[in-house]
N, C-alpha and C positions, 0 to 999 in steps of 0.2 A: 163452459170450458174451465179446467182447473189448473191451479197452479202449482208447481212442485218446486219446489226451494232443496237444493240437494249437496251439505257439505261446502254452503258457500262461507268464502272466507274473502275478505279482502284488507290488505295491508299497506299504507303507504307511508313512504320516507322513516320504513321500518318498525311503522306501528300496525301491530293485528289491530283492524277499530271493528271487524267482523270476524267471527274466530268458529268456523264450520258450523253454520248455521242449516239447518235440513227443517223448513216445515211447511207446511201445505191451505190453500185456502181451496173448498172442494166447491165443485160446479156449484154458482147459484147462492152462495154463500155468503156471508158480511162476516168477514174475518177483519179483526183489529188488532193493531200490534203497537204495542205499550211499554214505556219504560221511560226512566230517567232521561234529564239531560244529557246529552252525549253517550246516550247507549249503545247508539249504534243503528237506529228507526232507520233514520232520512240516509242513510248509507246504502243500508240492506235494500230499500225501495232506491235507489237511485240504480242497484244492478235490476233491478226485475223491471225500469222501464228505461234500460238502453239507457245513460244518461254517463253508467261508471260499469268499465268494467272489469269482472272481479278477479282474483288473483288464482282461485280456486273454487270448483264446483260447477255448478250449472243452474240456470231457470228455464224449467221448462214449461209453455200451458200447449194445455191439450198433447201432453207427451211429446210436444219436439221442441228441440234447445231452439228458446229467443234468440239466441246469438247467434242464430244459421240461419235463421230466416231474414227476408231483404225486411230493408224499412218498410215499405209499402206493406208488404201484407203482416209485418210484427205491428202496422199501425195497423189493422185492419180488426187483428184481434184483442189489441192493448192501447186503449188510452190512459193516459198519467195527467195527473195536476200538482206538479210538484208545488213547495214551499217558495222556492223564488221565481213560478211562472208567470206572477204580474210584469211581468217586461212594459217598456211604456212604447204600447202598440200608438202609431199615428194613424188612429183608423177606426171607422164607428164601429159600436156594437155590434151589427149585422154584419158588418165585414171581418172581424175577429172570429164571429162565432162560425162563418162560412170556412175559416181555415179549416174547420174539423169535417169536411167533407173530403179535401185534398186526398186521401188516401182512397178513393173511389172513383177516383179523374184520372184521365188522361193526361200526357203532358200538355196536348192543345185542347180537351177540353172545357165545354162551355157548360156554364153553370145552367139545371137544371131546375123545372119545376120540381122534381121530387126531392133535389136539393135544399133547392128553397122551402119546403113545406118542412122535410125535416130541422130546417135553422128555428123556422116556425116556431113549430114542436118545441126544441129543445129550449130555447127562450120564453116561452109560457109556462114549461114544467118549473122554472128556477125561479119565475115569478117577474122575470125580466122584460117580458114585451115590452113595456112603454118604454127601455130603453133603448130601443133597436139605432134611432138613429141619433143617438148622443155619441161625443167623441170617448174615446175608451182611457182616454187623460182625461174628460170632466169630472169620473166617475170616484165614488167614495172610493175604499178599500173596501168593506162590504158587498157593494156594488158589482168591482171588479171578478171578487172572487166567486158570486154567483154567475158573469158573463162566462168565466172560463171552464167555470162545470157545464155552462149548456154549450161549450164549444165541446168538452168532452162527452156529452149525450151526445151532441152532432153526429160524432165520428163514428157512433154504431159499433161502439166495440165489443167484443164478448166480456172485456175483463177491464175493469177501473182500478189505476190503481191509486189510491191519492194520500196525498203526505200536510197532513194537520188541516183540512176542507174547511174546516169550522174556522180557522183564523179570519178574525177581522169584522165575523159576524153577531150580531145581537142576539141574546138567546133565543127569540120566535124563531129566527133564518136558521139556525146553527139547529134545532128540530126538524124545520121544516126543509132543508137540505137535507139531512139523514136518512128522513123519513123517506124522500124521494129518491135516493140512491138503492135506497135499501130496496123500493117497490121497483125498480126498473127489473129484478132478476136478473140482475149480472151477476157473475164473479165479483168480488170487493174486497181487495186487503187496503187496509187503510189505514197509515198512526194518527193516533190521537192522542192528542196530551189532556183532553179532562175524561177521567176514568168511570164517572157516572155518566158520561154519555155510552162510552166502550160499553158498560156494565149493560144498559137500557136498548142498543142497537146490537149489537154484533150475537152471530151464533156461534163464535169461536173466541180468542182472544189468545194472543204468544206473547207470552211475556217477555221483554230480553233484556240484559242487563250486564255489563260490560263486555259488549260483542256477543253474546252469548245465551240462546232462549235459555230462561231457566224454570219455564211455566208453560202449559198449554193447556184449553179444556174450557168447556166453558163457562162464561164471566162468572156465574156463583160459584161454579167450584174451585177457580183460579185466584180472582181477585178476595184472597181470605186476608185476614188478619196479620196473620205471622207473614205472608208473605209481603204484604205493603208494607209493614216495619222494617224489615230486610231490604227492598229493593228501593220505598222510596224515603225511608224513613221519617214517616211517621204514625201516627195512631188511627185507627180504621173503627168506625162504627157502624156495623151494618145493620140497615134496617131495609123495609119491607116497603115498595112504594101506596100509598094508602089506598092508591085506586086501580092499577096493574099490577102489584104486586112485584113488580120489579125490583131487581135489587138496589139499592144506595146506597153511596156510603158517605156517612160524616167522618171529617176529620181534624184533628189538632196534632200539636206536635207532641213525642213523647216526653214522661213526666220524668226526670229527673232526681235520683236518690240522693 
């Protein structure tokens, strides 16, 4: 299922902090969306999962506006892991990650074996079984933010949307999460704040930078030189990963005359 981002704008207490945004993550896809501090990421993904919404435009997946559709089935096709969803659940691991079934329940339904086989699942994919029954307050930050990705595997959605995944995690998890988002075949738009991961995972990449994409295309042809100067201000050196071939980039700040 795809998602269309179309002229969305959102402004509050007078500020555009999103200034007609239109772009697209297409079925199936690991699209990453990049930029400075306060560009306007965690805004733009706060209108595409229900969270804020916007003053202008529309999100639509799978061609109908999110914002007609009930919660129940907008969760059905869209799960999110925003930046501040560690909330301090009083509740074990298995019972957190059973929230993301909720949208498949009845109001008086009772939890199922296919329920439970999918908590399962999603808790072994993140690498989390052994913590099923710790409390969801004993847990690192690392920890946490792989229980709340297998609560949004739980949920079966067509489309993840998640805002900086990797916080909190050591560089193996912050791979090895990627790597697992990426193989589930969902839809993925997702910010990221280190650009050599965007460059290494994603088949898309929107660049935005004062409310505004001002880049799209993908990561080699996007993340260039002159334009990391420009949006994040600094110097870009790209190289060649020695064994995939992937792009990388080294960076320092610009040299002053």
């Amino acid at each position: 299922m795809r998602i269309d981002i179309d002229a969305l704008t959102v402004e509050i207490a007078g500020a555009r902090l999103v200034d007609e945004v239109t772009l697209e993550a297409p079925e199936g896809r690991f699209v990453g969306l990049v930029g400075p501090n306060g560009s306007g990421k965690s805004t733009l993904l706060r209108c595409v999962y229900r969270a804020l919404r916007p003053s202008a435009g529309a999100v639509r997946v799978g061609g109908e506006d999110l914002h007609a559709l009930s919660a129940r089935e907008g969760a059905r096709r869209l799960a999110a892991l925003p930046q501040e969803a560690g909330a301090e659940f009083d509740f074990t691991v298995a019972e957190v990650v059973a929230m993301g079934r909720m949208p498949h329940q009845g109001p008086m339904a009772r939890t199922t074996d296919e329920d439970r086989r999918r908590c399962v699942d999603a808790l072994a994919g993140v690498g989390a079984a052994h913590l099923a029954e710790r409390g969801f307050l004993t847990l690192s930050g690392g920890e946490k933010q792989r229980v709340l990705i297998a609560r949004a595997l739980a949920q079966e959605p067509r489309i993840l949307v998640l805002d900086e995944p990797t916080n909190h995690l050591d560089i193996a998890h912050q791979l090895e999460i990627l790597a697992l988002v990426r193989a589930s075949g969902l839809t993925v738009l997702t910010a990221l704040h280190d650009l050599n991961l965007a460059a290494l995972h994603c088949d898309l990449v929107h660049v935005i930078d004062g409310g505004r994409i001002v880049a799209s295309g993908a990561p080699y042809d996007v993340l260039t030189t002159e334009l990391l100067a420009e949006v994040f201000g600094v110097r870009a050196h790209r190289v060649a990963h020695p064994e995939t071939g992937a792009l990388q980039l080294l960076f320092d700040l610009p040299t002053t005359s």
